[in-house]
C-alpha positions as CSV (number, residue, x, y, z in Angstrom):
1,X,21.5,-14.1,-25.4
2,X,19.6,-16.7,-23.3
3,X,16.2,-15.0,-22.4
4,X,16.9,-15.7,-19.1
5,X,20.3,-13.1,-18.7
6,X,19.4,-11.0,-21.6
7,X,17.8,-7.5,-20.6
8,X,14.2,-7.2,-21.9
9,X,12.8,-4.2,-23.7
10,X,11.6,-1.6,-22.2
11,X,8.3,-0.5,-23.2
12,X,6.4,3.0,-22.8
13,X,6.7,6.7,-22.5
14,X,8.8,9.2,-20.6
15,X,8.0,12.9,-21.0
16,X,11.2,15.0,-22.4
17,X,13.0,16.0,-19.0
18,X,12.6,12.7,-17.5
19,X,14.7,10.5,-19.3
20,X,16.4,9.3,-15.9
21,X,13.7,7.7,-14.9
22,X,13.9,5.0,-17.8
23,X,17.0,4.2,-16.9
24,X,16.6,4.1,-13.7
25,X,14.0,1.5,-14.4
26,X,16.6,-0.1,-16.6
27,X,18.5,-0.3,-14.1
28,X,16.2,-2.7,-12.1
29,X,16.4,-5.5,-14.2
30,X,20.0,-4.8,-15.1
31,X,21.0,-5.3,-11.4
32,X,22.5,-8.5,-10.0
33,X,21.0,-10.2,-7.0
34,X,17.9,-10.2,-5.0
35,X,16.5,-7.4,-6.5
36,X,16.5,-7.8,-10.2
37,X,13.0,-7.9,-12.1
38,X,11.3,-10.3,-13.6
39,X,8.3,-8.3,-15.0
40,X,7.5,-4.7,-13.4
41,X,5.7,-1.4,-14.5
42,X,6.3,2.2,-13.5
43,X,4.2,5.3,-13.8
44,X,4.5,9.2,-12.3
45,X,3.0,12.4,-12.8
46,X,4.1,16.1,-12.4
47,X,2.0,18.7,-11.7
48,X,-0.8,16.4,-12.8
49,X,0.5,15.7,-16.0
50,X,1.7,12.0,-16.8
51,X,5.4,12.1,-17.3
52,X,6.2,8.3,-17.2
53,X,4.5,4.9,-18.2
54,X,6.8,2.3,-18.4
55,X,6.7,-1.6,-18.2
56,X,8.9,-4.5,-19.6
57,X,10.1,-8.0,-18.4
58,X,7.4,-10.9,-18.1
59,X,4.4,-11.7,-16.0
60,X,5.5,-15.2,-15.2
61,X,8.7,-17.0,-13.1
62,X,9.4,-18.9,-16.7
63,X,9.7,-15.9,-18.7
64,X,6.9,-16.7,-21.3
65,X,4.8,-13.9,-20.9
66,X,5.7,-10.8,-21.6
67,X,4.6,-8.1,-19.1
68,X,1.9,-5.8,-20.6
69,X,0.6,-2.0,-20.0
70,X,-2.7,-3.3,-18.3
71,X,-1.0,-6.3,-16.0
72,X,-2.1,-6.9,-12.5
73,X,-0.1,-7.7,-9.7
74,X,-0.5,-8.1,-5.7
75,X,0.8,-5.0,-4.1
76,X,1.0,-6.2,-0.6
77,X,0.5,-3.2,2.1
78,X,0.8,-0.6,-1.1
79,X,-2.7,-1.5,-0.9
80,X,-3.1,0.4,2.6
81,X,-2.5,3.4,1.4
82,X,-6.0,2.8,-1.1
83,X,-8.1,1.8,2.2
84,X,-6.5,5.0,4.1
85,X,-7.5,7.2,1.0
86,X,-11.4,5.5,1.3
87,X,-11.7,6.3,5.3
88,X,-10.5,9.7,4.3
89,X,-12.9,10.4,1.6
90,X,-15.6,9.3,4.7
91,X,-14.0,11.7,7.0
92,X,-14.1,14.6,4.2
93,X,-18.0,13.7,3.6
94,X,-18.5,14.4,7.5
95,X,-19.6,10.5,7.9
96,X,-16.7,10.0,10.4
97,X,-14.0,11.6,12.5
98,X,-10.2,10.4,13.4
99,X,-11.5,11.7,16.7
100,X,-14.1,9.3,16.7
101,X,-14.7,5.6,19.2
102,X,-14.8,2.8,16.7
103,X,-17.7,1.6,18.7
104,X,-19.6,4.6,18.2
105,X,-20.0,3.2,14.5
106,X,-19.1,-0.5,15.1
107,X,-21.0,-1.4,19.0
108,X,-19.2,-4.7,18.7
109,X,-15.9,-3.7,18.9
110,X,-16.5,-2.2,21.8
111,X,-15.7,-5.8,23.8
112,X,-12.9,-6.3,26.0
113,X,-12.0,-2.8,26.9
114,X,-12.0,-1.3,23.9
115,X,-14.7,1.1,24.2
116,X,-12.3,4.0,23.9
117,X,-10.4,3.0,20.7
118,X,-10.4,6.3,18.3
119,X,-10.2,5.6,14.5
120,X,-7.0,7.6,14.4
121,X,-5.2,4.7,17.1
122,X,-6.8,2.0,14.3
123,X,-5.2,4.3,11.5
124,X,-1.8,4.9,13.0
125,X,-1.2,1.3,14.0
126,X,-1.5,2.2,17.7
127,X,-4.6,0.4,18.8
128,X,-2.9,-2.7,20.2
129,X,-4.3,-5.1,17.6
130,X,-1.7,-5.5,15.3
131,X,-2.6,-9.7,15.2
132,X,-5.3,-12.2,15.5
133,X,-4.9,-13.8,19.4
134,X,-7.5,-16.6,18.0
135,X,-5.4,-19.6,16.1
136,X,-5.8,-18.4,12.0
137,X,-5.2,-19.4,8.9
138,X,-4.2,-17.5,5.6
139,X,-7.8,-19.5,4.5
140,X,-9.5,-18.3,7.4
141,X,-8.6,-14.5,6.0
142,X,-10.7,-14.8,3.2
143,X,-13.6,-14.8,5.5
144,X,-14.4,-11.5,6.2
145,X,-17.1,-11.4,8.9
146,X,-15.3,-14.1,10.7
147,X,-12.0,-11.8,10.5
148,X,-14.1,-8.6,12.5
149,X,-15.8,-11.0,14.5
150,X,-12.3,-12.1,16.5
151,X,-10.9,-8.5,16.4
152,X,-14.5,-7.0,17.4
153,X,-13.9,-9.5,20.8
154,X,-10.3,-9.2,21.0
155,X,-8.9,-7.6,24.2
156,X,-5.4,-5.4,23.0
157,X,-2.2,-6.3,23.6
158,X,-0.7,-3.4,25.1
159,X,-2.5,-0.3,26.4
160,X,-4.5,1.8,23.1
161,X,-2.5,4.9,22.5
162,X,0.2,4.1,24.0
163,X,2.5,2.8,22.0
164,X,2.7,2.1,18.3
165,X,3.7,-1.6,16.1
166,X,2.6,-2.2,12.5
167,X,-0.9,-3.8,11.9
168,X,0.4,-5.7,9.0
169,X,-2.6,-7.5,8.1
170,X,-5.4,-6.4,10.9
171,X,-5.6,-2.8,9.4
172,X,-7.5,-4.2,6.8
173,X,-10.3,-5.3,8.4
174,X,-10.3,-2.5,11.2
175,X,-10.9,0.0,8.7
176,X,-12.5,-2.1,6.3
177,X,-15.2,-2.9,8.6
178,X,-15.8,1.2,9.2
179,X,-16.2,1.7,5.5
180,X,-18.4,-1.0,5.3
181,X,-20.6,0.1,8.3
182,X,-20.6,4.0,7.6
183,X,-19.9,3.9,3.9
184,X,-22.9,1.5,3.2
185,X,-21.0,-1.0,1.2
186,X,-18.0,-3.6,1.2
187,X,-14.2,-1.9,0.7
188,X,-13.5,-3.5,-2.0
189,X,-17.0,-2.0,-3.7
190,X,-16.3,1.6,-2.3
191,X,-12.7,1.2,-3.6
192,X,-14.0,0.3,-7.3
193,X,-17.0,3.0,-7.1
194,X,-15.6,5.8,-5.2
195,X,-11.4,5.8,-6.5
196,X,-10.8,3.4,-9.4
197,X,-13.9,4.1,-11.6
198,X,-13.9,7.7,-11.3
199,X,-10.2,8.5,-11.9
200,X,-9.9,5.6,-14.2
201,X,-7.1,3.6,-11.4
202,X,-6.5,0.0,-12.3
203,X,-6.9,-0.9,-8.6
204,X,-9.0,-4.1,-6.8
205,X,-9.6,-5.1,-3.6
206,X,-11.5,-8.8,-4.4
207,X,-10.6,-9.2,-7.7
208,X,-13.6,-10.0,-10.1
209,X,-12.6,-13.5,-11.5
210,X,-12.9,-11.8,-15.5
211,X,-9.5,-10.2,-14.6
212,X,-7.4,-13.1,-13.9
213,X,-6.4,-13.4,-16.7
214,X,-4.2,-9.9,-16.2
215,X,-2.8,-10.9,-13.0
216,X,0.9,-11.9,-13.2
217,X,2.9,-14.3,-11.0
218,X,4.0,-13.5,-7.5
219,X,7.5,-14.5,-6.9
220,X,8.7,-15.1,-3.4
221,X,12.2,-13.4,-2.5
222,X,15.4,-15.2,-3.6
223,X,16.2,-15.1,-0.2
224,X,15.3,-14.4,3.1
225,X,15.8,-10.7,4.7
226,X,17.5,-10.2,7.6
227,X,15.0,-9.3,10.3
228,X,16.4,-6.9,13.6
229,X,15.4,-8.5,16.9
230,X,11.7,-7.7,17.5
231,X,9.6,-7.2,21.1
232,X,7.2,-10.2,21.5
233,X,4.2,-7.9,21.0
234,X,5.6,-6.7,17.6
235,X,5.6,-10.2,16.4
236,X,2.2,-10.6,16.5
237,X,1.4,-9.5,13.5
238,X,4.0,-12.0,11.7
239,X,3.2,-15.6,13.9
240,X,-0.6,-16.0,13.5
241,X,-0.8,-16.6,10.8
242,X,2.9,-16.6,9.0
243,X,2.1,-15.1,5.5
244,X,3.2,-17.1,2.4
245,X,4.6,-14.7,-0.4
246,X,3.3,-16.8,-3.1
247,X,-0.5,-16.8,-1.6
248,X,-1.2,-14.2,-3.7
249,X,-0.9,-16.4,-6.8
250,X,-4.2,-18.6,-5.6
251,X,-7.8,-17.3,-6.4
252,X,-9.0,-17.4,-3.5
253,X,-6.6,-15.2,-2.1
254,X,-7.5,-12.5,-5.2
255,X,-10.9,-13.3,-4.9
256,X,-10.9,-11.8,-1.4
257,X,-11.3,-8.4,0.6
258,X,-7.9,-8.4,2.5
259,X,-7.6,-4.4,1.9
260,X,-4.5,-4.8,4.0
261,X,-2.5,-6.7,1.9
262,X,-4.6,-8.4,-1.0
263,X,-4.9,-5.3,-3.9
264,X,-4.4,-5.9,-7.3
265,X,-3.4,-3.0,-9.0
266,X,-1.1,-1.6,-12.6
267,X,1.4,1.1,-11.5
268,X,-0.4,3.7,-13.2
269,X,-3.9,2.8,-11.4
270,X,-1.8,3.7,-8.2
271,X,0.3,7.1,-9.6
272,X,-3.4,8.2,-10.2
273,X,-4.4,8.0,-7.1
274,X,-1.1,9.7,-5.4
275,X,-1.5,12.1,-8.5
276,X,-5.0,13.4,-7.0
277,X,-3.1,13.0,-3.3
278,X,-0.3,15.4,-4.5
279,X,-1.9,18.2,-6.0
280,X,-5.5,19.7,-4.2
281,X,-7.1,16.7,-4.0
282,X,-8.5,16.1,-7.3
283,X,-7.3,15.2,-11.1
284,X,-8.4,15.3,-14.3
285,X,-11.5,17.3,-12.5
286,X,-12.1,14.3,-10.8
287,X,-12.3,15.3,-6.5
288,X,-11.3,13.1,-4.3
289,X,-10.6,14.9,-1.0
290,X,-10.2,18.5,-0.1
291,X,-6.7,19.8,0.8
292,X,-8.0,20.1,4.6
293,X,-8.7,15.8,4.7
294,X,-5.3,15.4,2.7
295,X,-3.3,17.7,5.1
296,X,-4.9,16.1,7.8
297,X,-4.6,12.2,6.8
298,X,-1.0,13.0,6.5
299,X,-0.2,14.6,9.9
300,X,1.9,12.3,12.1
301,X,-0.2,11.1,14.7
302,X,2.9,11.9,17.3
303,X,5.8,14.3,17.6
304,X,7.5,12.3,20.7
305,X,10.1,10.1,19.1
306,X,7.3,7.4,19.4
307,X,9.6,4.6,17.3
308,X,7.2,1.4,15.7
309,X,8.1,-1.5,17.2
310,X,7.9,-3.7,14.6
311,X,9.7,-1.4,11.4
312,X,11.5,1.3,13.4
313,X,10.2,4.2,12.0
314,X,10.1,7.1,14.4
315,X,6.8,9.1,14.2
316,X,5.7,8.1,10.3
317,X,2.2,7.5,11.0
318,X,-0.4,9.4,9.8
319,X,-4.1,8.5,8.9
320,X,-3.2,5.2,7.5
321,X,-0.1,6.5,5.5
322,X,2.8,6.2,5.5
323,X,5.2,9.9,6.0
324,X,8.4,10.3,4.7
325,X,10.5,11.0,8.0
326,X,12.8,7.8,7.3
327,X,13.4,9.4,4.0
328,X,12.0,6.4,2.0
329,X,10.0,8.6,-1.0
330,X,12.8,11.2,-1.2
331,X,14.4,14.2,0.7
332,X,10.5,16.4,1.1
333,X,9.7,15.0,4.8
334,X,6.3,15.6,3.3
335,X,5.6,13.3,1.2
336,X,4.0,10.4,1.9
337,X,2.5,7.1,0.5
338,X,2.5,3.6,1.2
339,X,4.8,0.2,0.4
340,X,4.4,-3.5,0.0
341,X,6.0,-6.2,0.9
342,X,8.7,-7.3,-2.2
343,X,9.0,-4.0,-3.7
344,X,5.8,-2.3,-4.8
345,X,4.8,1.6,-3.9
346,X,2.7,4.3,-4.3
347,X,3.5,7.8,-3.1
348,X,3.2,11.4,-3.1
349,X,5.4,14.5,-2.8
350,X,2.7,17.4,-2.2
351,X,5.7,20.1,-3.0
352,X,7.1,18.7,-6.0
353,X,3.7,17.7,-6.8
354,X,5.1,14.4,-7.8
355,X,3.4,11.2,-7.6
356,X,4.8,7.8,-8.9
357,X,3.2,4.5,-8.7
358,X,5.4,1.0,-9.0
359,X,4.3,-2.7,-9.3
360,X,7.1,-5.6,-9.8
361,X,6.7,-9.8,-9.3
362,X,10.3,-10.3,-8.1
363,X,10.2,-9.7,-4.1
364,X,13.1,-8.1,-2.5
365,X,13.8,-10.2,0.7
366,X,13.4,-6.5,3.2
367,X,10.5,-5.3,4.6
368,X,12.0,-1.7,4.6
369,X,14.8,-0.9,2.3
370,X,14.2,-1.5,-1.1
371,X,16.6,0.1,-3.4
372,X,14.4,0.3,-6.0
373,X,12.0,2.7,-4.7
374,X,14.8,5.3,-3.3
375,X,16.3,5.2,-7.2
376,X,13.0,5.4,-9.1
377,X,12.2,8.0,-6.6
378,X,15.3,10.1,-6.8
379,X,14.8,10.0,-10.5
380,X,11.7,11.4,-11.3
381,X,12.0,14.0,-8.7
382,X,15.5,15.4,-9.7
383,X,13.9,15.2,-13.0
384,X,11.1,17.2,-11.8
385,X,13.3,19.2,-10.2
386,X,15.4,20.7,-13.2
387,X,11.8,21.9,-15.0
C-alpha cells in the first residue's frame, strides 16, 4: 500500500493487562479525518510502574522519517502544566505562597492597580491578563524581559478575582517571571535542573540548539475548529497576537522560554512527571512535591459555578492545572493534568494512580475535545482497572 494510506507499525511496549491501550493508539492513525496521526508517542504508568511506551508514524508532513522513541515535539499548553509543577515545587520549599501579592516578589507588577494580584488569580487564569493590550508579535514573544515588562505595566481587563478566562499565552510569563525572581534562575533552567534531570523527563522550555535535530514537524489542523461565540474580553488572549500553528517548526520559536506554550517534550518525559504527580509526590525515589503541595495545586480555586469564559469549563482551575470536572482525563473528578493545542496531554489520576503522557504532530482543529485523549485515557485506566 502507498505509504501515505498504509498504517505504520507500531513500535514499543505495553505491560500484560494493557493491551487496549495499543490499540487504542492503533486506532489513532487508523481513523479517518482531522484527527488521524502522522507520527505520535504514548507513554503511562500504574502505580509507578511503566505499563506503556509506544510510538510509530513519522516525524515529518512527507512521511520520510520515521518517528523514534526519543522524538521531540511542541506540546502547546501541555507545557503549563510543567511551569504549574515548578511554582509548586517553590511553594512546597516555603519560597512562595498561592496566598501571596505578585508584587511582593515582582515590585513592578505592582503598576496599574495591580498591587493586590495573588499568585493563585495568576495560576487559576483569573487575574484579568489573559493578553498583551500593547500591539505584539509572535517575534516579539521570544523576548522575554520585554514580554514581563508590558504585563508588569498592564492595567487588567476586568476586575482580579472576579471572574475567570484562559491566559493562553500570558501564564507563561506571569509565572515564569516568579520562578525566575524567587527561584534564582530562568524557567526553562529550573525546569531542566529541578524536573527533567532528576526524574530523567525529556522535557524543554528553550530548546538547546544540539536537540533539533529530534524535534519533529508541527502540522497545522486539516481544518479549522468551530469556535462557540466568545465575550470580547475572552478574545484577548487569541487577537494580539493570533498564534500560527506551524511557529513551532522555526528555531527561534524552540529556541525560546514561552513556558506557556513553547515545551518540547517525548510522551514519556511528560507520563514521568504525572507519574510522580499521581502517586505521593515522588518516583523512582526521586521527590518532587509533598502530598500537601500536590493536594493543594489541585484544589479548584472556586466552588461557585465560576464558568471560563474563553473554554467553558466550570470550576477546573486549580494552581495552574487543569481538573477533571469536564471529564476530559476520565470519570475520577480528581484527576488532573494539562492539554495542548492539536492534541498533546499530560495527566494524572491520583486514585488509580495512573499517569499517561501523549505527544502527536497532526493538530486536531478543537481546542477542547479531542477524541484521542478520552480513548487513550479510557484505555489505560479500564486496563488499570481490571488489575
Amino acid at each position: 500500500m502507498d505509504r501515505q494510506t498504509s498504517a505504520p507499525a507500531i513500535q514499543g511496549f505495553v505491560a500484560p493487562g494493557f493491551e487496549a491501550a495499543r490499540a487504542a493508539f492503533a486506532e489513532n492513525f487508523a481513523r479517518a479525518g482531522d484527527y488521524q496521526e502522522v507520527g505520535a508517542a504514548f507513554a503511562a504508568f500504574h502505580k509507578g510502574r511503566c505499563v506503556v511506551d509506544l510510538w510509530g508514524g513519522f516525524r515529518d508532513r512527507a512521511r520520510t522519517a520515521p518517528w523514534l522513541r526519543d522524538t521531540l515535539i511542541n506540546v502547546w499548553s501541555s507545557t503549563k502544566g510543567v511551569t504549574a509543577t515548578a511554582i509548586a515545587m517553590l511553594v512546597d520549599r516555603g519560597l512562595l505562597a498561592y496566598e501571596d501579592p505578585v508584587a511582593k516578589h515582582w515590585p513592578e507588577f505592582a503598576a496599574n492597580g495591580k498591587e493586590k494580584i495573588t499568585v493563585a488569580q495568576i495560576m487559576s487564569h483569573r487575574a484579568g491578563l489573559n493578553g498583551f493590550a500593547e500591539p505584539t508579535t509572535i517575534e516579539d514573544m521570544f523576548d522575554w524581559n520585554a514580554c514581563a515588562a508590558k504585563l508588569a505595566r498592564q492595567k487588567p481587563a476586568w476586575p482580579p478575582g472576579t471572574a475567570s478566562s484562559y491566559h493562553a499565552m500570558t501564564y507563561g510569563w506571569l509565572a515564569g517571571e516568579l520562578v525566575r525572581r524567587i527561584g534564582g534562575k530562568a524557567v526553562g533552567a529550573f525546569v531542566r535542573d529541578e524536573i527533567a534531570k532528576p526524574l530523567g523527563a525529556e522535557i524543554h522550555i528553550g530548546l538547546p540548539e544540539s536537540e533539533e535535530p529530534r524535534v519533529a514537524e508541527m502540522i497545522g489542523p486539516k481544518a479549522a475548529g468551530a469556535m462557540p461565540p466568545l465575550a470580547e474580553l475572552a478574545m484577548l488572549c487569541l487577537i494580539n497576537p493570533q498564534q500560527n500553528p506551524e511557529a513551532p517548526n522555526a528555531r527561534a520559536w524552540r529556541a525560546a522560554e514561552i513556558p506557556a506554550a513553547n515545551g518540547q517534550a517525548t510522551a514519556m518525559g511528560l507520563a514521568r512527571v504525572y507519574a510522580a504527580l499521581a502517586g505521593d509526590g515522588s518516583l523512582d525515589g526521586v521527590r518532587m512535591l509533598s502530598p500537601k503541595t500536590i493536594a493543594r495545586m489541585t484544589t479548584p480555586m472556586t466552588n461557585n459555578g465560576d464558568r471560563d469564559m474563553m473554554l467553558g469549563f466550570v470550576d477546573a482551575w486549580g494552581m495552574g492545572m487543569a481538573l477533571n470536572r469536564p471529564g476530559i482525563y476520565g470519570p475520577d473528578p480528581r484527576a488532573f493534568g494539562h492539554s495542548g493545542w492539536g492534541g498533546s496531554f499530560g495527566c494524572a489520576d491520583p486514585d488509580a494512580q495512573v499517569s499517561i503522557g501523549y505527544i502527536c504532530n497532526q493538530m486536531g482543529p478543537d481546542l477542547v475535545g479531542d477524541p484521542r485523549t478520552s480513548g487513550l485515557c479510557a484505555a489505560v485506566l479500564d486496563s488499570a482497572a481490571r488489575l
